[in-house]
C-alpha positions as CSV (number, residue, x, y, z in Angstrom):
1,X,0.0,0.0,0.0
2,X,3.0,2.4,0.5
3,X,4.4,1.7,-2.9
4,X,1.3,2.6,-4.2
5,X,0.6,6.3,-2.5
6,X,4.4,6.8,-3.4
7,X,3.7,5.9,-7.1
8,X,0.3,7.8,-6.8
9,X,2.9,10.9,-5.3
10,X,5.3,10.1,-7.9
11,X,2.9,10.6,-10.5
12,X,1.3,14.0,-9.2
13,X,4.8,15.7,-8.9
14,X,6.3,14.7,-12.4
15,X,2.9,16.3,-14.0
16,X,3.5,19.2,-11.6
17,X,6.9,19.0,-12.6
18,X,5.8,19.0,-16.3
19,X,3.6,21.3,-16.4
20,X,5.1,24.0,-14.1
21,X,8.5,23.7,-15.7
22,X,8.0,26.7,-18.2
23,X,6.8,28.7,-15.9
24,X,9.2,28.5,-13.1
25,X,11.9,29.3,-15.7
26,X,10.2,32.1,-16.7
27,X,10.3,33.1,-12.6
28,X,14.1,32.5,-11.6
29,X,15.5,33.4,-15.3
30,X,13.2,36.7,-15.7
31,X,14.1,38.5,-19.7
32,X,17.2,41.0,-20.2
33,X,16.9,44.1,-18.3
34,X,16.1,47.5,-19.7
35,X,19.2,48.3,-20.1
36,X,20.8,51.2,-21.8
37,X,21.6,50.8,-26.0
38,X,24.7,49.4,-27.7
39,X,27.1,52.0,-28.7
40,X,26.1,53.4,-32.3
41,X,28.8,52.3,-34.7
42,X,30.2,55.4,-36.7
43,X,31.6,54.6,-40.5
44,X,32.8,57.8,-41.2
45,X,36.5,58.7,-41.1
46,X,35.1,62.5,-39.4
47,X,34.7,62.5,-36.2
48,X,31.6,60.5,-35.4
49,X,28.6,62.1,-35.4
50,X,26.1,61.8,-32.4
51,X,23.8,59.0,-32.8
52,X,20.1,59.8,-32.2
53,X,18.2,57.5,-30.2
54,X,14.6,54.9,-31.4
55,X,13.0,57.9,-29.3
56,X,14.0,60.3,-31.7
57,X,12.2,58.8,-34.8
58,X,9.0,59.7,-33.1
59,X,5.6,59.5,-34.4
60,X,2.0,59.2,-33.2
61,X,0.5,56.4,-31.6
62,X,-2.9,55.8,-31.0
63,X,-6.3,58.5,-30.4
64,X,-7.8,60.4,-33.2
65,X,-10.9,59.6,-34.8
66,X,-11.7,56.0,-35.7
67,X,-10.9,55.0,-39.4
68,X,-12.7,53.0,-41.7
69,X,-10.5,49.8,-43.2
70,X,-12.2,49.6,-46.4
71,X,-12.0,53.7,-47.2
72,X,-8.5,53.8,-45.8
73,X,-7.6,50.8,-48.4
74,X,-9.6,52.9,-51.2
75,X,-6.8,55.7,-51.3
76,X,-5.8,55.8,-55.0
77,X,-2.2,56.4,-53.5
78,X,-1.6,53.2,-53.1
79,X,1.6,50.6,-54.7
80,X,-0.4,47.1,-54.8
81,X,1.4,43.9,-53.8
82,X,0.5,40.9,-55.2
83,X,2.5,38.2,-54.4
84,X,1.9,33.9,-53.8
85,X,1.4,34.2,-51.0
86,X,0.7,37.9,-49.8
87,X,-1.7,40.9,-50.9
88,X,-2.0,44.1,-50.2
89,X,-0.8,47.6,-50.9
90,X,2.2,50.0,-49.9
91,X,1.0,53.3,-48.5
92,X,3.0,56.0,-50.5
93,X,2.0,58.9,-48.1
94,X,4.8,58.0,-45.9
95,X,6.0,54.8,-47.4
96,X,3.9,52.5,-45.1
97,X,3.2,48.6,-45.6
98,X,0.2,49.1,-44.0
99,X,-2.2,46.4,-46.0
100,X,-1.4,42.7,-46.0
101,X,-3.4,39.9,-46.3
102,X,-2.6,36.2,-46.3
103,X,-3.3,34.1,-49.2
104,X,-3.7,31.0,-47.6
105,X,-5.1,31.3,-43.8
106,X,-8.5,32.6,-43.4
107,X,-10.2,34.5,-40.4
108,X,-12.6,32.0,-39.7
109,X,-14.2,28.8,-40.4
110,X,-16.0,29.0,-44.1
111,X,-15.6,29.2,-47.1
112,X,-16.8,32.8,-47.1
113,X,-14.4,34.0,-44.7
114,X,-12.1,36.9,-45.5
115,X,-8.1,36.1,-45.8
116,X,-5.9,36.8,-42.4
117,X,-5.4,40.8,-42.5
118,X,-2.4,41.0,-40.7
119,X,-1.3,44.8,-41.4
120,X,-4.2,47.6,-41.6
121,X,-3.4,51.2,-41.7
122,X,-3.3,53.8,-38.8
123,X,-6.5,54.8,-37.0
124,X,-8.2,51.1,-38.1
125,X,-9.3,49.0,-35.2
126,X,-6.4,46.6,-36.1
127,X,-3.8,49.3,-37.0
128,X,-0.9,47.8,-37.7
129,X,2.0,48.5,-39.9
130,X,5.8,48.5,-40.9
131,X,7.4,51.8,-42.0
132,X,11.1,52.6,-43.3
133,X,12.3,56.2,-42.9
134,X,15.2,58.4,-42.3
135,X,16.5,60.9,-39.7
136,X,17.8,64.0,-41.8
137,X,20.2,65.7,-39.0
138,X,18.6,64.5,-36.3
139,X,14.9,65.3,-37.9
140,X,12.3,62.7,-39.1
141,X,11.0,63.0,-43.0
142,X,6.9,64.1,-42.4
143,X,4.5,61.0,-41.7
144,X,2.6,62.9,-44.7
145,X,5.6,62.8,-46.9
146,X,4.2,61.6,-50.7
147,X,6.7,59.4,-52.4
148,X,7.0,58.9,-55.9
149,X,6.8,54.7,-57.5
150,X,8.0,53.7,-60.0
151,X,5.7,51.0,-60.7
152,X,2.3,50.0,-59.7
153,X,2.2,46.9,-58.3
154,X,4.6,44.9,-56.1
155,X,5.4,41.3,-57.0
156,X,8.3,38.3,-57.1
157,X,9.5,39.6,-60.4
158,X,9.1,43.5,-60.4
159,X,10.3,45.5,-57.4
160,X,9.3,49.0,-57.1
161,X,11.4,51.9,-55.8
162,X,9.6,54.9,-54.1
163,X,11.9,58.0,-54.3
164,X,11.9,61.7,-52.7
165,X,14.3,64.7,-53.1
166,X,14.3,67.1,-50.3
167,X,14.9,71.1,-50.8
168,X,18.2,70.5,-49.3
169,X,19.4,68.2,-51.9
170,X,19.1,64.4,-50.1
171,X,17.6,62.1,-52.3
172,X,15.5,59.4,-50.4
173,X,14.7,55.7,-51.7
174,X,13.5,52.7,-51.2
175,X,13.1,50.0,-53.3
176,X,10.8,46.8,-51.9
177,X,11.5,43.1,-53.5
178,X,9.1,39.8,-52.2
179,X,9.9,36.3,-52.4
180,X,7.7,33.4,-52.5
181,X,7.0,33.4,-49.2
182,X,6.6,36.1,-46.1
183,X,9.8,38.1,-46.6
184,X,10.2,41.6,-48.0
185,X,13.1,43.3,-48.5
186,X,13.4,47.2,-48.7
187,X,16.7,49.1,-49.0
188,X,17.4,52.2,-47.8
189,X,19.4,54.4,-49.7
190,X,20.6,58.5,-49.6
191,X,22.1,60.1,-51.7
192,X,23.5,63.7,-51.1
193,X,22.9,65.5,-54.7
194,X,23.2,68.8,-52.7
195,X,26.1,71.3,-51.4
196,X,26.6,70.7,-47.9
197,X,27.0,67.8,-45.8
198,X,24.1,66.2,-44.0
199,X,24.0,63.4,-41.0
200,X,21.7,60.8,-41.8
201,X,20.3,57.3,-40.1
202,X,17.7,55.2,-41.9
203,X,15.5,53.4,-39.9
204,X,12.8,50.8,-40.1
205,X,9.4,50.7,-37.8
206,X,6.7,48.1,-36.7
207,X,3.4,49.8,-35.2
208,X,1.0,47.7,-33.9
209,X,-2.1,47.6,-31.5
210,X,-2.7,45.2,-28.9
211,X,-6.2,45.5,-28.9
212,X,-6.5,42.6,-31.0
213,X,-2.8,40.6,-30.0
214,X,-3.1,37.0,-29.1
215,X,-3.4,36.1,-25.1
216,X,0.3,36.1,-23.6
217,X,0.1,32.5,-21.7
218,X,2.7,30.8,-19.3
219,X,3.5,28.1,-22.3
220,X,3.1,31.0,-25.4
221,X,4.5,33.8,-25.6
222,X,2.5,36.5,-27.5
223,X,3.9,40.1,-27.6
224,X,7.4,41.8,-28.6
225,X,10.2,38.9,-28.8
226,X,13.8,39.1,-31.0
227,X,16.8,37.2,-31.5
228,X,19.7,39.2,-30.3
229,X,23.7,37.6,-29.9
230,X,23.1,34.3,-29.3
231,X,19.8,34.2,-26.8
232,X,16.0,34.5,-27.8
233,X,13.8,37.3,-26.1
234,X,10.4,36.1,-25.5
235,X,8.9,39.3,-23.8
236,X,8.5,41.5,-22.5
237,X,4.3,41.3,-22.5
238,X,2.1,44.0,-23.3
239,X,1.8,45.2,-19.6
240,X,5.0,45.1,-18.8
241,X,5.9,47.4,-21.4
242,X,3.3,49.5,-21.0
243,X,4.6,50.1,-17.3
244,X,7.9,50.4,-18.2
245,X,8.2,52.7,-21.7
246,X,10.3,51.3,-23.5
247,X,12.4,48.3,-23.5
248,X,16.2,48.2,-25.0
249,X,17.3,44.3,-25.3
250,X,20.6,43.3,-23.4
251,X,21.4,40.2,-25.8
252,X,23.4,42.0,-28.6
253,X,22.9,43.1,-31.9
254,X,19.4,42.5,-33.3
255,X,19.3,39.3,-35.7
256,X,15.5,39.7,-36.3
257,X,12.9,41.3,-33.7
258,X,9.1,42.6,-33.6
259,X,5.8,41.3,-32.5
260,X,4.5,38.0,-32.2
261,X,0.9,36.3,-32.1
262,X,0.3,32.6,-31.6
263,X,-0.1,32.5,-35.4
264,X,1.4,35.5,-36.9
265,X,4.7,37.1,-36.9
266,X,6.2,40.8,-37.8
267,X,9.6,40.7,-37.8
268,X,12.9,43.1,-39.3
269,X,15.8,41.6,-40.1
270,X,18.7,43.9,-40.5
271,X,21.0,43.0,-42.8
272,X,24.0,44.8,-41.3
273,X,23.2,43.6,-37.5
274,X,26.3,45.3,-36.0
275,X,25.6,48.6,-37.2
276,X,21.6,48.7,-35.8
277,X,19.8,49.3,-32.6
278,X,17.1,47.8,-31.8
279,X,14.3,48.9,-29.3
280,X,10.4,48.6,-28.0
281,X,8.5,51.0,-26.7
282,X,5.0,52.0,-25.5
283,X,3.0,55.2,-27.4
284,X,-0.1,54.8,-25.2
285,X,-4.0,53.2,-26.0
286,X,-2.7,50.5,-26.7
287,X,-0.4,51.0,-28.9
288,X,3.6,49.5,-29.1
289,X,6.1,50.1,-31.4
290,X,9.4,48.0,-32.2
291,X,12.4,50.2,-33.7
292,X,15.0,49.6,-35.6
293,X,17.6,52.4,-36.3
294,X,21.1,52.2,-38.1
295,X,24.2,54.1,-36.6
296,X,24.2,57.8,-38.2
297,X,26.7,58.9,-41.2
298,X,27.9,61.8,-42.3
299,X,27.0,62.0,-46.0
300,X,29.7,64.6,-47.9
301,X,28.0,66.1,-51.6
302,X,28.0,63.4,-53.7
303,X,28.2,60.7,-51.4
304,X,25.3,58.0,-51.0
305,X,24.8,55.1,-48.4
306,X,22.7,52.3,-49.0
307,X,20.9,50.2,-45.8
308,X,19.1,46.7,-46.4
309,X,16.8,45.6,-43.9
310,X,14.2,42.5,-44.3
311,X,10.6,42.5,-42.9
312,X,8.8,39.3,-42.4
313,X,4.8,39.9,-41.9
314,X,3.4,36.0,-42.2
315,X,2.1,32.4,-40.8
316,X,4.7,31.4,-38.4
317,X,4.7,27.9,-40.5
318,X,7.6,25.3,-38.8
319,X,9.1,24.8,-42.3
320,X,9.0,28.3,-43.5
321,X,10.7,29.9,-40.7
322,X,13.3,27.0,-40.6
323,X,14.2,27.3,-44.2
324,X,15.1,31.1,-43.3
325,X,17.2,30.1,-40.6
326,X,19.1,27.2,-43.1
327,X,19.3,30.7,-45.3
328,X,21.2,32.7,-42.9
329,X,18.8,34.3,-40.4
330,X,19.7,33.2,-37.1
331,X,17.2,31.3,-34.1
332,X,14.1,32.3,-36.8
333,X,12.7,28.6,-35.9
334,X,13.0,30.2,-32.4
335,X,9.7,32.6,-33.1
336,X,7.5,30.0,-31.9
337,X,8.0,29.6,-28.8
338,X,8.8,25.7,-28.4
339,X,9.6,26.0,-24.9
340,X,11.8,24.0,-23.1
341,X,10.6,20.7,-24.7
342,X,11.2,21.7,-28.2
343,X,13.6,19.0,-28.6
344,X,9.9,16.5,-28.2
345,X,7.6,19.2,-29.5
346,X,8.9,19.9,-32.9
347,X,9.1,16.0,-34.0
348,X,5.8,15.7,-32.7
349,X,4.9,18.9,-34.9
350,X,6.6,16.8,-38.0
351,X,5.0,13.6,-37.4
352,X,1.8,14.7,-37.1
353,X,2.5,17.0,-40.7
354,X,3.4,13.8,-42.2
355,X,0.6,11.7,-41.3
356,X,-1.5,14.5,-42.2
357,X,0.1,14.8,-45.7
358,X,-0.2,10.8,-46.1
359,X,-4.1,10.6,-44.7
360,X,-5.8,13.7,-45.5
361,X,-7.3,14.4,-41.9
362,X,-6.0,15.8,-39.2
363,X,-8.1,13.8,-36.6
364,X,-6.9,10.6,-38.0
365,X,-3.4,11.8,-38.1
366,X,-4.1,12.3,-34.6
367,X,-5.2,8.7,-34.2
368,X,-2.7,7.5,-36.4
369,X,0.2,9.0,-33.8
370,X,-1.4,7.9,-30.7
371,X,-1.2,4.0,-32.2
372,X,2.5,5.1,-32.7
373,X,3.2,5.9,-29.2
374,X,1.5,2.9,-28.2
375,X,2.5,0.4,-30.3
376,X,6.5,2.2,-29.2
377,X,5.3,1.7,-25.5
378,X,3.8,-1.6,-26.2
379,X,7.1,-3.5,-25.1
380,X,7.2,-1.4,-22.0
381,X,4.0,-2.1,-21.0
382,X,4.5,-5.9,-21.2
383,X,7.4,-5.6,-18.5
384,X,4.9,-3.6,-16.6
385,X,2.5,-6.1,-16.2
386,X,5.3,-8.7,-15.6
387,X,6.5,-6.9,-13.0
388,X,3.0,-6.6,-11.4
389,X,3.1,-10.2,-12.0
390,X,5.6,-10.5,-9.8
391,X,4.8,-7.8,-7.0
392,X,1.4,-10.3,-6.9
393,X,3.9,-13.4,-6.1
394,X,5.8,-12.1,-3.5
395,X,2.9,-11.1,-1.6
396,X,2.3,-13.5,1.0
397,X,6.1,-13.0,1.6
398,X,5.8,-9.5,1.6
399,X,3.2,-9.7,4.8
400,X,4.9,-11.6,6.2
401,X,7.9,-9.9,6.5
402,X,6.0,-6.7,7.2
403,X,3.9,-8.6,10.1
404,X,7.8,-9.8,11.5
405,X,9.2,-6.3,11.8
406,X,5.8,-4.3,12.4
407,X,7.8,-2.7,14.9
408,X,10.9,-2.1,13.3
409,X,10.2,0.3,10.0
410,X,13.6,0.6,9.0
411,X,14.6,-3.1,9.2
412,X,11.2,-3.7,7.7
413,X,12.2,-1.8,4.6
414,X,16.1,-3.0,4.1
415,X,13.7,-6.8,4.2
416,X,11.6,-5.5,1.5
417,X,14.0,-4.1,-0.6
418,X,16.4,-7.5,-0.1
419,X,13.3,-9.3,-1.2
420,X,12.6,-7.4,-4.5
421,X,16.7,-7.8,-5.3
422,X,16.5,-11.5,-4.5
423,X,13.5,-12.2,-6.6
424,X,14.4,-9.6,-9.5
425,X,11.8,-7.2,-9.1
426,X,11.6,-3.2,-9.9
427,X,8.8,-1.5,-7.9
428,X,8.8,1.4,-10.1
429,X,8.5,-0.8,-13.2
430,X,4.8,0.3,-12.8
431,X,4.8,3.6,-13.3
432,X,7.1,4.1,-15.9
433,X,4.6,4.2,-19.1
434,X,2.9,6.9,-16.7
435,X,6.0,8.8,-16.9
436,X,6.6,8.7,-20.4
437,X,3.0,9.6,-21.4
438,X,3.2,13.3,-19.3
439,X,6.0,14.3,-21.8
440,X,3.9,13.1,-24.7
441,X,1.0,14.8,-23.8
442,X,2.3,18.1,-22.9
443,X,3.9,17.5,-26.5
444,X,1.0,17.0,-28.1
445,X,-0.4,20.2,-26.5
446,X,1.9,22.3,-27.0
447,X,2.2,21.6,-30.9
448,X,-1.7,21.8,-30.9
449,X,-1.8,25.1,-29.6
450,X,1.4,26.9,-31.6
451,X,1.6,25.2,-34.9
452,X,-0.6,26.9,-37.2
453,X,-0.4,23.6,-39.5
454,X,-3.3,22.3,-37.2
455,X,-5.2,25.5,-37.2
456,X,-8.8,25.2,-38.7
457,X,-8.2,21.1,-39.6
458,X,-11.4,19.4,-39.4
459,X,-12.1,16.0,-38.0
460,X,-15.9,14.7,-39.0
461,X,-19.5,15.6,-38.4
462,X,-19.6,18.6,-35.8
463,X,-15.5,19.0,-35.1
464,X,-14.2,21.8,-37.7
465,X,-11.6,22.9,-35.6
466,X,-9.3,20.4,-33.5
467,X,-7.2,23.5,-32.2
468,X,-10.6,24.3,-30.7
469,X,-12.8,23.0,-27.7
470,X,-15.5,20.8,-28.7
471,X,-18.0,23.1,-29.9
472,X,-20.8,20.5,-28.9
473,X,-21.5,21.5,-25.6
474,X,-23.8,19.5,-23.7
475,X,-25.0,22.4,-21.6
476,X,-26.2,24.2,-24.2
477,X,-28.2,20.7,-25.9
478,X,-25.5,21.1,-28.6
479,X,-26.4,24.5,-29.7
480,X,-30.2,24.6,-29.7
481,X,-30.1,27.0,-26.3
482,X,-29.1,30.5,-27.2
483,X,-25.8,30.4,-24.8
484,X,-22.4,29.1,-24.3
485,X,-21.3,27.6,-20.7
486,X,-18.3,28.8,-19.8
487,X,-15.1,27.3,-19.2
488,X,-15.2,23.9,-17.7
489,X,-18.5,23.9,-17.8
490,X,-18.8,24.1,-21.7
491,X,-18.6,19.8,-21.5
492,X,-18.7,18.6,-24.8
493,X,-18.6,14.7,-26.5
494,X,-15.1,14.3,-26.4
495,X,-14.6,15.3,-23.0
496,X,-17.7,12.8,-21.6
497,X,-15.9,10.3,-24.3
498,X,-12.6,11.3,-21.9
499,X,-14.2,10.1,-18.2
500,X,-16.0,7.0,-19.5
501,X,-13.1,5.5,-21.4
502,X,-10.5,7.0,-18.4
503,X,-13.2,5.5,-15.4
504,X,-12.9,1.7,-17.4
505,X,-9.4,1.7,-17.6
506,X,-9.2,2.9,-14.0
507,X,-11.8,-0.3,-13.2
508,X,-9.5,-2.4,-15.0
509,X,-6.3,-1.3,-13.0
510,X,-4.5,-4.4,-11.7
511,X,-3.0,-3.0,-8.8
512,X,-5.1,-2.6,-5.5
513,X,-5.5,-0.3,-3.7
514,X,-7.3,1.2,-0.3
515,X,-10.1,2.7,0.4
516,X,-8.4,6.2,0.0
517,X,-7.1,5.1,-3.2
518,X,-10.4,4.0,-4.4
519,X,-12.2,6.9,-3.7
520,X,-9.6,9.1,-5.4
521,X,-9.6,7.1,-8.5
522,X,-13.5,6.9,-8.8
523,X,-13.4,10.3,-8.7
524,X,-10.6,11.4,-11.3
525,X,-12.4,10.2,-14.3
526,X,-15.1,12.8,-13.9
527,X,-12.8,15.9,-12.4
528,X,-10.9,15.7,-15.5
529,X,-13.8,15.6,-17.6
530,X,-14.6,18.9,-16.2
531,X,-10.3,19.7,-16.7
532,X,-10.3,19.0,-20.0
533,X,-13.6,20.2,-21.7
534,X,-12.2,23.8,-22.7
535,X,-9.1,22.1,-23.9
536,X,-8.4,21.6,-28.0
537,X,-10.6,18.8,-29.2
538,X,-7.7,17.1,-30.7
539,X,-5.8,16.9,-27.8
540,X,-8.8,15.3,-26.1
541,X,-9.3,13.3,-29.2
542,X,-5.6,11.8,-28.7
543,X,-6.3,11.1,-25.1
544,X,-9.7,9.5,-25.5
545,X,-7.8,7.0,-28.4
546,X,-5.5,6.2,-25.9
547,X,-7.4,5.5,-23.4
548,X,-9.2,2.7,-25.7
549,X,-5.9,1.2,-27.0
550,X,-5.3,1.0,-22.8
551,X,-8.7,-0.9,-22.7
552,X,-7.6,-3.4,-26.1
553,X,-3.6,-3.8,-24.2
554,X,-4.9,-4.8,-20.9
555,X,-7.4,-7.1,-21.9
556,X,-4.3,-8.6,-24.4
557,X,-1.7,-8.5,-21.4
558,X,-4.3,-9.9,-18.7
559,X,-4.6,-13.2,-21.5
560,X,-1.1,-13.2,-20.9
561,X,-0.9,-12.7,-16.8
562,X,-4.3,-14.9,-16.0
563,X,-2.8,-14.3,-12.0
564,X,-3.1,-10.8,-12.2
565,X,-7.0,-10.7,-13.4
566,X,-7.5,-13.9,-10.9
567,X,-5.8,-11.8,-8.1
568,X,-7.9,-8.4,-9.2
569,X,-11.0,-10.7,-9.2
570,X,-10.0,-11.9,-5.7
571,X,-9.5,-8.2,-5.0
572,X,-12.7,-7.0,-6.0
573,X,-14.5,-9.3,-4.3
574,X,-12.7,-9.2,-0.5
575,X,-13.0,-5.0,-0.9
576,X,-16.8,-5.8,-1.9
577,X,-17.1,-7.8,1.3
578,X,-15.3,-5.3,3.7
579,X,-17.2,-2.8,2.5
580,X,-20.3,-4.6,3.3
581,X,-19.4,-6.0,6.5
582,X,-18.5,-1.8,7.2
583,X,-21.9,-1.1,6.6
């Protein structure tokens, strides 16, 4: 009976363990400080000129009147992109990328839905929007500033420059290129046409409201992140930086940096890392921007300098941001954030994408893996049950030995471990496949909740979603009542499917157990019924599946150890009888 509350113990720490792991990390190894910048790097063989700050580019953040998407999109000073896998349009007044679309992730469920609108232009509800400018002796170009194209419309095979000459003779331009994917590239170029020198910094902007950010959780990160040196910054949150200002990262020049969702990712990439600092800060109502600002050069007549930075605004899709990283952009598979099992969390991610591609449905790829895991555990299990076999032999001996030294709990132990040694037995065999599943299950959630492969992938009949809950709530008579329980009371199919199948495996434990023991087991089923109902439905799917392949292996490995349904019977039967001799 004590090796059992110890492996009942055992078993509640390691998910505790499991579970809390991220965020205790997150506790005792809290993100960079807000540290002052890097030391702006000065080309010029002058004497350097003074670098101006991310605070000095400025710029409005949120309040003002309201403005309407679709008549903000209707501006006929517009550049149109059009590329595989983006739409949208470049905002000339002011050289904004302030309308982006994706191709190939919708809104919602339905056909009818509207494509992602990841950028939207300032004043929108979901304003939201990258910007590349220049400091002019230490003064930004107008947010009104019209720039010239030179062509209409954006795509794979025909960049477009925008160009402006100032009255003191800089000429400003930018000329965007796309590739197949997420990326576009816009350098940054002045050239000084005019009489006397000039000190100028490009830099590159990401505004963005929170108002409609993904939820910041303890196992995903939503907010400003970056790769800078060698470390990845999830953080800081929302809050935080709205409490603090602004935020200067501590890790080193800026590899990429900007704001993530679960989903979605803005990020800039600058090309020349050393000679950039990066920086986030808070412009009130909600509103955050991440900065990017080059090192400031003195630009002689005739002279001209050239910047390139990258701007990824896409799906943060596993493959996509690792083949940017195999290209040269460092930690990029790092913006979603695996956590600390991403060594377990991105396999599962791959598996599952295969099976997918092989099956053509994500639930079944879902069942498809869980037969996997068993089938891999299968051999485990067998020396589980052996070694239940075997606890069951030893014991009469066991009593015995523990009726000998009832008053000696030391000397009873050493006995009882002597006895296990002599007849070749591990009393932790048990709970091993126990132990392996908690990793596998956080696993599986995790790459259910961050991989936007298994966004919107339906199952059958009523599931549409298995990154959602069940939408078939119980509560509710499956959507004929006009409401929707909340939380763990929003019980749907999957998560009744999850006690019944979890309360007949429990039934068909072979170990027994007390009273105590009993009661807590009877009662688990049905509290993690309640646990689990606002959890994704394929994460409930995989556990229900398991929980019938448990069913089919204990009924095969009981065949196999007739003593250890015989004892269970015999079980059964004297706990029956105590119980009715109690009352």
């Amino acid at each position: 009976m004590d090796n059992q509350r110890n492996l009942l113990l055992a078993v509640a720490l390691s998910g505790l363990l499991i579970l809390g792991w991220d965020m205790a990390m997150r506790v005792f190894y809290p993100q960079a400080s807000l540290s002052g910048q890097p030391d702006a790097v000065a080309t010029s063989s002058e004497a350097a000129p003074a670098a101006a700050s991310p605070a000095a580019i400025g710029g409005a953040g949120g309040g003002g009147a309201p403005v309407d998407l679709d008549a903000a999109l209707a501006s006929p000073e517009r550049v149109r992109i059009d590329a595989p896998r983006l739409e949208g349009s470049i905002n000339l007044v002011g050289a904004r990328l302030d309308d982006i679309e994706l191709k190939d992730h919708r809104d919602a469920l339905g056909e009818d839905s509207r494509p992602v609108q990841l950028f939207a232009p300032q004043g929108t509800s979901g304003q939201y929007f990258a910007e590349f400018g220049f400091l002019a002796n230490g003064q930004r170009l107008p947010d009104d500033l019209q720039w010239q194209a030179s062509g209409t419309t954006l795509t794979t095979s025909t960049p477009v420059t925008l160009t402006h000459t100032s009255e003191d003779g800089l000429t400003y331009s930018i000329t965007f290129s796309i590739d197949d994917n997420y990326m576009i590239d816009a350098v940054q170029s002045v050239e000084n046409t005019g009489t006397a020198g000039a000190v100028v910094q490009p830099f590159a902007l990401i505004n963005r409201t929170s108002a409609n950010a993904s939820p910041s959780t303890f196992n995903a990160h939503s907010g400003p992140m970056g790769a800078f040196g060698d470390t990845v910054e999830y953080g800081p949150d929302y809050d935080d930086l709205a409490e603090e200002g602004s935020h200067t990262p501590a890790g080193g020049a800026p590899d990429w940096f900007g704001f993530s969702d679960i989903y979605w990712l803005s990020a800039l990439v600058p090309t020349d890392q050393k000679d950039a600092t990066a920086g986030f800060r808070s412009l009130g109502n909600d509103i955050y921007r991440a900065d990017l600002i080059y090192a400031p050069q003195t630009l002689a007549p005739g002279a001209k300098i050239s910047r390139d930075t990258r701007l990824f605004a896409g799906a943060k899709e596993s493959v996509v941001l690792g083949d940017y990283e195999r290209a040269g952009i460092e930690n990029f598979g790092k913006a979603i954030d695996w956590g600390w099992f991403e060594w377990f969390v991105k396999p599962m991610v791959w598996l599952l994408r295969t099976l997918y591609e092989f099956v053509g449905n994500f639930g079944v790829a879902i069942i498809l893996l869980t037969v996997i895991i068993r089938g891999v555990m299968f051999p485990i299990a067998q020396k589980q049950f052996a070694s239940m076999a075997a606890m069951r032999a030893v014991q009469p001996k066991m009593k015995a030995l523990q009726e000998r030294y009832k008053d000696d709990k030391q000397k009873q132990q050493q006995e009882v471990m002597k006895l296990y040694k002599d007849e070749g037995i591990n009393p932790l065999a048990g709970c091993l496949p126990i132990l392996i599943q908690i990793p596998i299950f956080f696993a599986l959630y995790k790459a259910l909740i961050l991989a936007i492969e298994m966004r919107h992938k339906p199952f059958v009949l009523w599931i549409q979603d298995l990154s959602a809950p069940d939408p078939a709530k119980i509560l509710n008579l499956f959507g004929l009542l006009p409401f929707d329980p909340p939380g763990f009371l929003g019980i749907g199919v999957l998560a009744v499917l999850l006690g019944i199948t979890m309360w007949l495996t429990f039934r068909l434990n072979p170990t027994a157990m007390d009273p105590v023991q009993q009661q807590i087991f009877s009662f688990m089923p049905w509290i993690l019924m309640f646990v689990m109902a606002p959890f994704a439905a394929g994460l409930l799917l995989y556990w229900v599946t398991s929980n019938l392949l448990t069913l089919a292996q204990q009924s095969y490995l009981y065949s196999k150890h007739p003593q250890l349904r015989a004892q269970a019977e015999k079980d059964k039967a004297d706990q029956a009888l105590a119980d009715k001799r109690k009352g």
